[in-house]
N, C-alpha and C positions, 0 to 999 in steps of 0.2 A: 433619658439621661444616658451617656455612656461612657463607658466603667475606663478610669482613670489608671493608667500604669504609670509606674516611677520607674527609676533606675537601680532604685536601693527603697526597700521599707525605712521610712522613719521610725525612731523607737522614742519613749521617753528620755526627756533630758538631751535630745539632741539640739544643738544650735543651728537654727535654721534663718533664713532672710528673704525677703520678696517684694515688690515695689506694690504699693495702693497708692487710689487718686484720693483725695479730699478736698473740697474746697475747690477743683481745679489744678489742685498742686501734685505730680507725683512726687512720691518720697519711699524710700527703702524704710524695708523696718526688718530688724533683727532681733529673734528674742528664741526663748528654750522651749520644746515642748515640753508643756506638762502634763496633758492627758492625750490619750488615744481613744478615738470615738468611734466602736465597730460600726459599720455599715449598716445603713437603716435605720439606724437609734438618733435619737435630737442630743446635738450636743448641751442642751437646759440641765438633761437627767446624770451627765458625768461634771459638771463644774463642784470645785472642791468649796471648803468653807470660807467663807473669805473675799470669794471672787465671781464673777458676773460675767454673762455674755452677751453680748449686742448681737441677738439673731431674733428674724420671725419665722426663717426658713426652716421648713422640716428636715427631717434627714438624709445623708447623701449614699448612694449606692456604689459606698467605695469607704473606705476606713479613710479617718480624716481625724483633725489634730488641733487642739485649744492649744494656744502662743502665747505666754507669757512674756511681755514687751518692757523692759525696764520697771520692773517690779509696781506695777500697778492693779490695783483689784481688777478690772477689764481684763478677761481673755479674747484673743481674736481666732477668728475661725476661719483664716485665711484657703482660697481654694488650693488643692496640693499641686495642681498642675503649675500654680506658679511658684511653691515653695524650692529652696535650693539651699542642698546640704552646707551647712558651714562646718562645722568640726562637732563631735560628742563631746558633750560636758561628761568630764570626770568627777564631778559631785554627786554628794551620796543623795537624801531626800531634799534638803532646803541647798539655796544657793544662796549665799550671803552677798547683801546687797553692796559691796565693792567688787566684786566676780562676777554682776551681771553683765552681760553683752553690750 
């Protein structure tokens, strides 16, 4: 593996965006982070109560980030190299579901 630089550390609550394929289909997805997953660790042992992650993969050797995506239980655990800053949410802990991205 090798160890991933950004531009800027993401932090929690930041608005972030990236394209994934599905189906065949690429499509953007925009959503907040809501955890930071130090390096090494599985993101299974940071998902908060309430929410889920679709991973079998162990952990990355690089700090990485659960995406909250229009308020669904699923977090994604998109790779950082493709994530891009959108703006810092200015909310305090919850982000009220008409203020989502």
């Amino acid at each position: 593996m090798t160890q991933i630089e950004t531009d800027r550390p993401f932090r929690q609550f930041d608005v972030v965006k990236w394209e994934s394929t599905a189906n065949g289909k690429l499509k953007e997805k925009v959503g907040v982070i809501v955890v930071v997953v130090p390096a090494g660790l599985h993101p299974k042992d940071y998902v908060p109560g309430g929410y889920r992650v679709d991973t079998c993969s162990g952990g990355r050797d690089h700090e990485s980030y659960l995406v909250e995506v229009k308020k669904r239980p699923l977090l994604y655990w998109p790779r950082v190299k493709d994530l891009e800053y959108v703006r810092r949410w200015e909310g305090v802990q919850a982000i009220p579901d008409g203020d989502r991205p």
